[in-house]
PyMOL Python script that loads the backbone (N, CA, C, O; Angstrom):
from pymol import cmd

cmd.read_pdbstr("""\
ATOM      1  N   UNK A   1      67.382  27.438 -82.836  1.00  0.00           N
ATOM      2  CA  UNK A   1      66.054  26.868 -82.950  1.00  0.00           C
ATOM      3  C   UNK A   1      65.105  27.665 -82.062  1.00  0.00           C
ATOM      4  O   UNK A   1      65.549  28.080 -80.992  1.00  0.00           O
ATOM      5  N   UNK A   2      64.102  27.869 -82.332  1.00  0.00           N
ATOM      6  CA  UNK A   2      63.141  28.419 -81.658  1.00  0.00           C
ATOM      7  C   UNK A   2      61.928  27.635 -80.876  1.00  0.00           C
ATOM      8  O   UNK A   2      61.116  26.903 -81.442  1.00  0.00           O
ATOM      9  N   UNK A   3      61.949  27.856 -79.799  1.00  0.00           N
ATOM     10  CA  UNK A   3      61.464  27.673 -78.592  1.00  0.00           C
ATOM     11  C   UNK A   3      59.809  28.217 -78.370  1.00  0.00           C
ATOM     12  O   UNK A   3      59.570  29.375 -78.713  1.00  0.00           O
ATOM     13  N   UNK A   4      58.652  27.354 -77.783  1.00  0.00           N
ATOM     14  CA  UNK A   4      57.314  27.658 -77.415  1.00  0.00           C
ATOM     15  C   UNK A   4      57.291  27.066 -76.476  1.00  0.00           C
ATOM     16  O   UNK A   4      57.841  25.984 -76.268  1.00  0.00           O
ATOM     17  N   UNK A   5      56.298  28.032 -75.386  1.00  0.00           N
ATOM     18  CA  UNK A   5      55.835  27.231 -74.114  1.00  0.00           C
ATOM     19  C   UNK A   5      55.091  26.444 -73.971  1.00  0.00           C
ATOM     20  O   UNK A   5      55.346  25.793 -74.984  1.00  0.00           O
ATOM     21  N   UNK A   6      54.140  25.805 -73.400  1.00  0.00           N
ATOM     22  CA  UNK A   6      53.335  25.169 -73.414  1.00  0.00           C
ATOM     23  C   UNK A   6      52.249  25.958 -73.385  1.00  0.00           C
ATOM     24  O   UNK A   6      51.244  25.573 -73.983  1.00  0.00           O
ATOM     25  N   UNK A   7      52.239  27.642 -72.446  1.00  0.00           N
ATOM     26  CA  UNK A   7      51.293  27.983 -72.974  1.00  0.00           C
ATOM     27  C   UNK A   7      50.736  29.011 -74.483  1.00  0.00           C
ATOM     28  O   UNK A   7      49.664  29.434 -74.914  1.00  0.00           O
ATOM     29  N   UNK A   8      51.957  29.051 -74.824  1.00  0.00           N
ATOM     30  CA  UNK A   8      52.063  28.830 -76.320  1.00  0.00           C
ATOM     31  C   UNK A   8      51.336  28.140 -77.143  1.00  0.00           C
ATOM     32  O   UNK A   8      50.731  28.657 -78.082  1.00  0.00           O
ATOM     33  N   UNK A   9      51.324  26.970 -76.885  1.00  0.00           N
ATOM     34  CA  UNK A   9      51.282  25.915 -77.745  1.00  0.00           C
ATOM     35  C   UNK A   9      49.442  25.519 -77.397  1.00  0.00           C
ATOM     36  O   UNK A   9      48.603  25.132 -78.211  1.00  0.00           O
ATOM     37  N   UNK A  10      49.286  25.766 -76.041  1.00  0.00           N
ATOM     38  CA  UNK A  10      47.797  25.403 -76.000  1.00  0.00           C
ATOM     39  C   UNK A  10      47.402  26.810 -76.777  1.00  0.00           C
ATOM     40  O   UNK A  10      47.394  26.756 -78.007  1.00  0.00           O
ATOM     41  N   UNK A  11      47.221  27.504 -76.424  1.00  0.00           N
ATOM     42  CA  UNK A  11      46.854  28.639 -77.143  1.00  0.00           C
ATOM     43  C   UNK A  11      46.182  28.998 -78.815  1.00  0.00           C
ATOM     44  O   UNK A  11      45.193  29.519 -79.331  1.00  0.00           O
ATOM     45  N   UNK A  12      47.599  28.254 -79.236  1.00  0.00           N
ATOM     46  CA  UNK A  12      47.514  27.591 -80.940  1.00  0.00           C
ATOM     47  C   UNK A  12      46.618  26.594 -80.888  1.00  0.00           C
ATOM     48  O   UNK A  12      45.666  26.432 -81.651  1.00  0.00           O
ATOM     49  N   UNK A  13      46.957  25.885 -79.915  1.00  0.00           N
ATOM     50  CA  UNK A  13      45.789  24.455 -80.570  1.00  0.00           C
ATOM     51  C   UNK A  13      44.747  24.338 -79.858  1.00  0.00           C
ATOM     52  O   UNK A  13      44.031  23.400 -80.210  1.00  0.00           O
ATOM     53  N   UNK A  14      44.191  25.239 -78.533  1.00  0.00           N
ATOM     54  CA  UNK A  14      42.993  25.443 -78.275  1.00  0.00           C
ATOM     55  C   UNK A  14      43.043  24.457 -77.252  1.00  0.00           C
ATOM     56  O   UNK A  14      41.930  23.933 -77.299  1.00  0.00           O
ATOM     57  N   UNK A  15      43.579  24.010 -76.522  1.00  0.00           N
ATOM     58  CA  UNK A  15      43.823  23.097 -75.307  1.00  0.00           C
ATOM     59  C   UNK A  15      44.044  23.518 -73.807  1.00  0.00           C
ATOM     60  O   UNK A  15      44.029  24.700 -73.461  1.00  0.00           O
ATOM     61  N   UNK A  16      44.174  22.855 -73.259  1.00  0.00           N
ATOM     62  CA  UNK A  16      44.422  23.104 -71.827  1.00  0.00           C
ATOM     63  C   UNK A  16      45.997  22.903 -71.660  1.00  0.00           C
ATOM     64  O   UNK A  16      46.559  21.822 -71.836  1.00  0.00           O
ATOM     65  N   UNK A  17      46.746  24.302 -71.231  1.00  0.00           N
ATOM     66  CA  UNK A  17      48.352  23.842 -70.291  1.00  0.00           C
ATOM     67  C   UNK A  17      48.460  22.418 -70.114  1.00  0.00           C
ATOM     68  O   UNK A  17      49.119  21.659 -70.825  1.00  0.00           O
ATOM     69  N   UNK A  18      47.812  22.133 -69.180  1.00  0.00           N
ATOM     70  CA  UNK A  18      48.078  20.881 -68.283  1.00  0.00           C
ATOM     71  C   UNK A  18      48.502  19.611 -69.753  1.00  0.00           C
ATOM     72  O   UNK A  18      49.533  18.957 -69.913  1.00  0.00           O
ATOM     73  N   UNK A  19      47.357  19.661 -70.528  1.00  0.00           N
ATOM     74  CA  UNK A  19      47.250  18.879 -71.426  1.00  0.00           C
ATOM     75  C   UNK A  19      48.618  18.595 -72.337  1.00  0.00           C
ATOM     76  O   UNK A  19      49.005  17.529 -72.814  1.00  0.00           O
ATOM     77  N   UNK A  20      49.358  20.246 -72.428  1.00  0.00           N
ATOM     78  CA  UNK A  20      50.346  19.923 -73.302  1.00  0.00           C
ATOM     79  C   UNK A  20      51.394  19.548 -72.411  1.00  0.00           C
ATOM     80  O   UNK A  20      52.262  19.051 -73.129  1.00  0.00           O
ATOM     81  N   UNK A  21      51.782  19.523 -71.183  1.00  0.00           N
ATOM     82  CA  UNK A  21      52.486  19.232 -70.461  1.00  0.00           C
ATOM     83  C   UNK A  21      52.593  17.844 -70.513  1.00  0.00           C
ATOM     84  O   UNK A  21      53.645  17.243 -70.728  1.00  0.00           O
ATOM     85  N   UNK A  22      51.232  17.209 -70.267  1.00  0.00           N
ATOM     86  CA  UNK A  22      51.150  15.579 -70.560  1.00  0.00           C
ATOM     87  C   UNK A  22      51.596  15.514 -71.761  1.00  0.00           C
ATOM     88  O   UNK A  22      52.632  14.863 -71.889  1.00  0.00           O
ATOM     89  N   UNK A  23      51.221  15.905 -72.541  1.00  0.00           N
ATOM     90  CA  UNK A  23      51.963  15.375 -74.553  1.00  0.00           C
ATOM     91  C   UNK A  23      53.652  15.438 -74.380  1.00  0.00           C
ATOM     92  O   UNK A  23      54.524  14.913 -75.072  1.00  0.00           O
ATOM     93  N   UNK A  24      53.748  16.235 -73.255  1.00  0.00           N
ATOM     94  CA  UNK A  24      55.120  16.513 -73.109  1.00  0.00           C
ATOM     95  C   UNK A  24      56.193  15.392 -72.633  1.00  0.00           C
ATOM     96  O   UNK A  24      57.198  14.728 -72.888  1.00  0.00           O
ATOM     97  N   UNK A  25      55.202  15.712 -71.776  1.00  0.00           N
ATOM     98  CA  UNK A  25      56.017  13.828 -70.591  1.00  0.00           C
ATOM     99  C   UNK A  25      55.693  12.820 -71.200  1.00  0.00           C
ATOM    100  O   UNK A  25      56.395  11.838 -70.959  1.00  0.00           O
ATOM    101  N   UNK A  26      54.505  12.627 -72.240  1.00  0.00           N
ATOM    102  CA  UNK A  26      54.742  11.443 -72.962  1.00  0.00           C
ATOM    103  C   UNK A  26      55.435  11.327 -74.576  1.00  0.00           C
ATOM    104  O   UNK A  26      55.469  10.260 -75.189  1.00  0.00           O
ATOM    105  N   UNK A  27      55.901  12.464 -75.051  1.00  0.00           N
ATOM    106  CA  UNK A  27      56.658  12.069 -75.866  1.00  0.00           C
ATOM    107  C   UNK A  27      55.753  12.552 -77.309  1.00  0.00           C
ATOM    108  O   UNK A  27      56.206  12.320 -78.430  1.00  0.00           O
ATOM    109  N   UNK A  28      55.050  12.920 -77.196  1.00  0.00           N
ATOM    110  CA  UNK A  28      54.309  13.708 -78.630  1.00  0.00           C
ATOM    111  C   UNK A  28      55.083  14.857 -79.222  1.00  0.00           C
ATOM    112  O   UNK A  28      54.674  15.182 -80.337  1.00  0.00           O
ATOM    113  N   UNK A  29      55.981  15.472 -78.810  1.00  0.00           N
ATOM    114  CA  UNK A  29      56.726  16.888 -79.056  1.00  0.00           C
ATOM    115  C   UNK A  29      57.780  16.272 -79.520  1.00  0.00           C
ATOM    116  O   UNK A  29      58.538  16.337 -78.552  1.00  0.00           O
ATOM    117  N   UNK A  30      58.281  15.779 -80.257  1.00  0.00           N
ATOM    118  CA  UNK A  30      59.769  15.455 -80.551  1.00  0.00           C
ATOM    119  C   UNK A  30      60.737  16.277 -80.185  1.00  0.00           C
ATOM    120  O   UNK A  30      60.600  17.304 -80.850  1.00  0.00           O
ATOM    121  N   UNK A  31      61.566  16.355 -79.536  1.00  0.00           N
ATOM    122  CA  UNK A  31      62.612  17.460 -79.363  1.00  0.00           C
ATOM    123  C   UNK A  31      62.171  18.465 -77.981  1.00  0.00           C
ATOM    124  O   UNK A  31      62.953  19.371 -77.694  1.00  0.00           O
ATOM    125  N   UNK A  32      61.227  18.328 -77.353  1.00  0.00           N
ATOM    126  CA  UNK A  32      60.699  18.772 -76.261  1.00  0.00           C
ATOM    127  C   UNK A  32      61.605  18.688 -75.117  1.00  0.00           C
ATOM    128  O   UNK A  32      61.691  17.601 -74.546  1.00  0.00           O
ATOM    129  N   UNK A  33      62.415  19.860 -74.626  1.00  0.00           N
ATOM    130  CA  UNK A  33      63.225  19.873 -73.818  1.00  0.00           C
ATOM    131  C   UNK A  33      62.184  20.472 -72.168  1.00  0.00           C
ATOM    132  O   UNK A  33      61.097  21.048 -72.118  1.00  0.00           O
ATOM    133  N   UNK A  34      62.941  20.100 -71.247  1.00  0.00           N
ATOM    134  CA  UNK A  34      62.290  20.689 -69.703  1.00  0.00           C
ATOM    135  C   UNK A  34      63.265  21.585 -69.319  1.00  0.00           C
ATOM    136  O   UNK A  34      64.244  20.942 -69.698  1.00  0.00           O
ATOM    137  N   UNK A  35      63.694  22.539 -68.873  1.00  0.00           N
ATOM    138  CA  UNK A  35      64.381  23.558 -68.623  1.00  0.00           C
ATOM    139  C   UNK A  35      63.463  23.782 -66.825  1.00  0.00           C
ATOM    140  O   UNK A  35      62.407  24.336 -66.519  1.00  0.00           O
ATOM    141  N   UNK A  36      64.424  23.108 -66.080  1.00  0.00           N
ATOM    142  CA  UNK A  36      63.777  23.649 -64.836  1.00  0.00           C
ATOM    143  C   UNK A  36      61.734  23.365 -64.764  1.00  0.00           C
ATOM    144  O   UNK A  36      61.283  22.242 -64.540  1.00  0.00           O
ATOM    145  N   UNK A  37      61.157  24.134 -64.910  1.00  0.00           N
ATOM    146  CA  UNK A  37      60.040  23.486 -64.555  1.00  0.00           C
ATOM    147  C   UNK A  37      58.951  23.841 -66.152  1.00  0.00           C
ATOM    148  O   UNK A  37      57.737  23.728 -66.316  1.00  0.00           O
ATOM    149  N   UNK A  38      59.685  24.136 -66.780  1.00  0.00           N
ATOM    150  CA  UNK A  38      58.942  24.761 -68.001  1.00  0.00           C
ATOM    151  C   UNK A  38      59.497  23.963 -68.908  1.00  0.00           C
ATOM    152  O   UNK A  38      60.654  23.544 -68.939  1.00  0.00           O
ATOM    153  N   UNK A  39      58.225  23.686 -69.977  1.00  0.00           N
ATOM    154  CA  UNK A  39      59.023  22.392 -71.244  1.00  0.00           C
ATOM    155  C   UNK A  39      58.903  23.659 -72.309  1.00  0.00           C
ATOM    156  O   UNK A  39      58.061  24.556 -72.363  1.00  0.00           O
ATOM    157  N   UNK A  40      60.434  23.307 -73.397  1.00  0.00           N
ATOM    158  CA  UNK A  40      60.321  24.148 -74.200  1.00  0.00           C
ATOM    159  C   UNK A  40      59.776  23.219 -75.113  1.00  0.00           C
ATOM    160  O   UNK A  40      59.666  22.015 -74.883  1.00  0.00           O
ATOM    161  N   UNK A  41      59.289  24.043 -76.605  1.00  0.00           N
ATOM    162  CA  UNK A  41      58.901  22.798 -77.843  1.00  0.00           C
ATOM    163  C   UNK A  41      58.918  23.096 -78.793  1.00  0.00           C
ATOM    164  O   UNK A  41      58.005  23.703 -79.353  1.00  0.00           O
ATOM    165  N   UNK A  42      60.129  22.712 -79.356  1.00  0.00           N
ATOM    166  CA  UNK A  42      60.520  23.025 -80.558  1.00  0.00           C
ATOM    167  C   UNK A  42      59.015  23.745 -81.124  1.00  0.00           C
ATOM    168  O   UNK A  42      57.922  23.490 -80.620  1.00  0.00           O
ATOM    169  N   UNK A  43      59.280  24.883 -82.509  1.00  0.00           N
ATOM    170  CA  UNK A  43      57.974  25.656 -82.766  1.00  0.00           C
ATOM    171  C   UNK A  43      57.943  24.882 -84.467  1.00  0.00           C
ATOM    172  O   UNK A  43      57.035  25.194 -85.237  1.00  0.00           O
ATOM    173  N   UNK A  44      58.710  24.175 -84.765  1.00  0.00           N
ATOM    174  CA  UNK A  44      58.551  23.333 -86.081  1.00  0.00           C
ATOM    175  C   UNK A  44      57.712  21.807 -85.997  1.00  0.00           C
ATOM    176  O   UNK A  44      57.102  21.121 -86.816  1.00  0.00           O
ATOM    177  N   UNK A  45      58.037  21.690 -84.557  1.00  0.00           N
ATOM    178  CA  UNK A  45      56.817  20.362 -84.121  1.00  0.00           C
ATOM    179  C   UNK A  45      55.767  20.890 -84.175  1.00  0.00           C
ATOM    180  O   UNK A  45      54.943  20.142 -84.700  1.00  0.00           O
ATOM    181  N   UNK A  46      55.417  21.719 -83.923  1.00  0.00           N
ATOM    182  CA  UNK A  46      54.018  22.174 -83.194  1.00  0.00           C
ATOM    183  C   UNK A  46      53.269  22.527 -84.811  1.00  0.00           C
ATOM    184  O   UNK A  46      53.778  23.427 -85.479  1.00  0.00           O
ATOM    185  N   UNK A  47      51.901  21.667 -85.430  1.00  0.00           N
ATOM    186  CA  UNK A  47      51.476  21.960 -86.653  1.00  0.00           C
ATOM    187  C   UNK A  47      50.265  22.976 -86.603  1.00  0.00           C
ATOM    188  O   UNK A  47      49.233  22.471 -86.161  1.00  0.00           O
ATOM    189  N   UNK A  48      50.187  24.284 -86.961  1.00  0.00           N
ATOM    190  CA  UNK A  48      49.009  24.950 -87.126  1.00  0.00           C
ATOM    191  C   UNK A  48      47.378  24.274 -87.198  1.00  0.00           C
ATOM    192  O   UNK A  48      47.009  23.605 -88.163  1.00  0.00           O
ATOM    193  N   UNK A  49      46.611  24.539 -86.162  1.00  0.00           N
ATOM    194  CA  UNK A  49      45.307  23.923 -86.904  1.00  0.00           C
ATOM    195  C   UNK A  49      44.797  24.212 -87.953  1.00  0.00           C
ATOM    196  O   UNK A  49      44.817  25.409 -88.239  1.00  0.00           O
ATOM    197  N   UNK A  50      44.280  23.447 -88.730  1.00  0.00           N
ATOM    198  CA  UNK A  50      43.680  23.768 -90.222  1.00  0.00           C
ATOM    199  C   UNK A  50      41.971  24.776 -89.884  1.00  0.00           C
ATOM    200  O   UNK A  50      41.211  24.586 -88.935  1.00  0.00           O
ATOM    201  N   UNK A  51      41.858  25.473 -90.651  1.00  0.00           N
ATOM    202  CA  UNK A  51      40.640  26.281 -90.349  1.00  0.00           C
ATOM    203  C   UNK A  51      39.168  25.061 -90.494  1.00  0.00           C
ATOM    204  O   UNK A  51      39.637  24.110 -91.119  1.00  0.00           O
ATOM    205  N   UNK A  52      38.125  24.851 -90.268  1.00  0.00           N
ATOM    206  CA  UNK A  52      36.994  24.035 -90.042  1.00  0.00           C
ATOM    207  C   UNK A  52      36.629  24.220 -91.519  1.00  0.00           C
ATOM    208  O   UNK A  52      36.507  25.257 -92.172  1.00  0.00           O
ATOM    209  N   UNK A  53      36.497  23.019 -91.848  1.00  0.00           N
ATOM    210  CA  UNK A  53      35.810  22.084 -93.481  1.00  0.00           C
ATOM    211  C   UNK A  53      37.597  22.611 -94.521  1.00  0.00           C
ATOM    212  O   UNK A  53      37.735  23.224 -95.579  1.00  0.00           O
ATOM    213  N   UNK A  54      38.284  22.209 -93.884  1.00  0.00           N
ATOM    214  CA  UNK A  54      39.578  22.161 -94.731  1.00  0.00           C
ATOM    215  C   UNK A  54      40.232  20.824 -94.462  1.00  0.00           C
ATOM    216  O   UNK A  54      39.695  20.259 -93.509  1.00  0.00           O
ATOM    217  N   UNK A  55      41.105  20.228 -94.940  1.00  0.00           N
ATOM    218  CA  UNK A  55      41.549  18.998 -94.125  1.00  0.00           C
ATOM    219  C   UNK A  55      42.792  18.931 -95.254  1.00  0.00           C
ATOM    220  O   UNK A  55      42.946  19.586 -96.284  1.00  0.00           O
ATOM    221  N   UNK A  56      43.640  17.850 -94.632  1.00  0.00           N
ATOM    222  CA  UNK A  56      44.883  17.937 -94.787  1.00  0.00           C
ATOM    223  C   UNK A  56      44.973  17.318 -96.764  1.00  0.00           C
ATOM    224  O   UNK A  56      46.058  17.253 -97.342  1.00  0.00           O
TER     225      UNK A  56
END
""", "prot")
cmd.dss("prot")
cmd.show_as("cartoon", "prot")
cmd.util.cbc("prot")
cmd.orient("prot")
């Protein structure tokens, strides 16, 4: 399985580190492992943002 950091993951979704760290500790990442001081996250949780005036 493949693995993203958090700052990975803000990056993609335009957020702040800190922020995904909290999604982290609360449980938004399904499968979100902590490895020492770094959360990995799963990269199949994590959904691409849609480009602006597109929607799901």
């Amino acid at each position: 399985m493949n693995y993203l950091t958090c700052a990975d993951v803000a990056r993609t979704k335009g957020i702040s580190v800190r922020r995904i760290q909290q999604m982290c500790k609360q449980g938004e990442f399904p499968g979100a492992i902590k490895d020492g001081r770094t959360w990995l996250i799963p990269a199949d949780t994590v959904k691409k943002p849609l480009p602006i005036g597109v929607s799901d």
